[in-house]
C-alpha positions, 0 to 999 in steps of 0.5 A, a space after each residue: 720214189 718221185 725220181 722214178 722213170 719208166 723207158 719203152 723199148 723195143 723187145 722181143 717175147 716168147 711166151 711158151 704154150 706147154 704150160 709153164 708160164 714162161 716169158 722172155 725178151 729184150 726189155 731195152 735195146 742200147 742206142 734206141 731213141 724213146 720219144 723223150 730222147 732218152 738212149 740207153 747206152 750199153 752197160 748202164 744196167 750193170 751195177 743195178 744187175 750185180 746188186 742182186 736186187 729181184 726186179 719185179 715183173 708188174 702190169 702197167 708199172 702198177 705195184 699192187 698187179 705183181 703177175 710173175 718173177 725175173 729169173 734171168 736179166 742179163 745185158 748182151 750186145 744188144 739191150 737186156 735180156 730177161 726171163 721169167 714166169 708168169 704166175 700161176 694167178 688169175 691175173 698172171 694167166 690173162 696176161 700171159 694169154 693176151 701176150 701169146 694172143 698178141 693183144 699185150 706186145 709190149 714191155 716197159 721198164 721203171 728205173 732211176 737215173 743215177 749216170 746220164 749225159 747230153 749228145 751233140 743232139 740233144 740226146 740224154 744218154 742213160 749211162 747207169 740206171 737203177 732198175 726197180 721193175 720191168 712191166 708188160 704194158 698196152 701202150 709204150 711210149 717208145 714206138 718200137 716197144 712191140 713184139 717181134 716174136 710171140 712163139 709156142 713150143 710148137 713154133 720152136 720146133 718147127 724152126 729147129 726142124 727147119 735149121 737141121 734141114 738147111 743144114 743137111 742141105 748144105 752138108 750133102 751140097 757140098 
C-alpha cells in the first residue's frame, strides 16, 4: 500500500456525553485546498462508498490503534459525513475524552488516488479516491482540519430549546 494517501480537512465533531460513545462530523469538505494543493472534488467518495467496504476508524492513521467503527458515511453538498462510535476500550475512552476536552479537534482520511486531474492553477483535483480509513489525528496537515463543534446531550438540548423558542417567537409575532 505504498500509494496510500492521507488528506486533512476540516470537519465538524459531536461527541455525545450520555455514554454511548458516539462520534460525527465531516472528514473532507469538497472544494478545500490542503497544503499540498490537493481539493477534493464532490462525488469522489462515491464508488468507494457504495463498494461496501467498512472503513476504519483508526488514531493517527496507525492500523495497530483501530478505536471504534463508521456507521454511517455519506456524501452531502458539503464533503463526507460520517458517524460512528468510539469503542468501549481503554484507548477508545481516552480519545473520545480528549475529543469532548477539545484537546483531539481533528480527523484525517487515508485514501488512494484512482481519478485526478490539474486545475488552471495547479490544483490536483481528487476526482475519485479509494477511502480505506478516517483517523482522529493531533496534527492535520490541512490548516482548517479543526473542530467546530464539540457538543454533550446537554448542549443539544439546550440548542433545540433555543430553536422552539425562536420559533414561538416568531409565531406570536406574527
Amino acid at each position: 500500500m505504498s500509494d496510500m494517501e492521507f488528506k486533512h480537512f476540516k470537519f465538524e465533531i459531536k461527541a455525545e456525553d450520555d455514554g454511548d460513545m458516539t462520534v460525527s462530523g465531516y472528514a473532507s469538505i469538497f472544494g478545500n485546498r490542503d497544503r499540498v494543493g490537493d481539493v477534493v472534488v464532490a462525488g469522489a467518495f462515491t464508488k468507494s462508498l457504495a463498494s461496501g467496504r467498512r472503513v476504519k476508524m483508526l488514531w493517527q492513521h496507525d492500523p495497530r490503534e483501530v478505536i471504534g467503527v463508521w456507521d454511517e458515511m455519506i456524501e452531502d453538498d458539503k464533503g463526507l459525513f460520517i458517524q460512528g462510535r468510539f469503542a468501549n476500550t481503554e484507548k477508545g475512552k481516552e480519545i473520545r475524552e480528549l475529543a469532548m476536552m477539545g484537546a483531539i479537534d481533528s480527523f484525517s482520511i487515508g485514501y488512494r488516488t484512482l481519478d485526478y486531474e490539474y486545475s488552471n492553477s495547479g490544483d490536483r483535483l481528487l476526482k475519485e479516491v479509494d477511502l480505506f480509513e478516517v483517523s482522529l489525528v493531533t496534527f492535520p496537515a490541512n490548516e482548517l482540519a479543526t473542530i467546530t463543534a464539540v457538543k454533550t446531550e446537554f448542549d443539544e438540548e439546550r440548542e433545540l430549546l433555543s430553536l422552539m423558542l425562536k420559533r414561538i417567537e416568531l409565531l406570536t409575532a406574527k
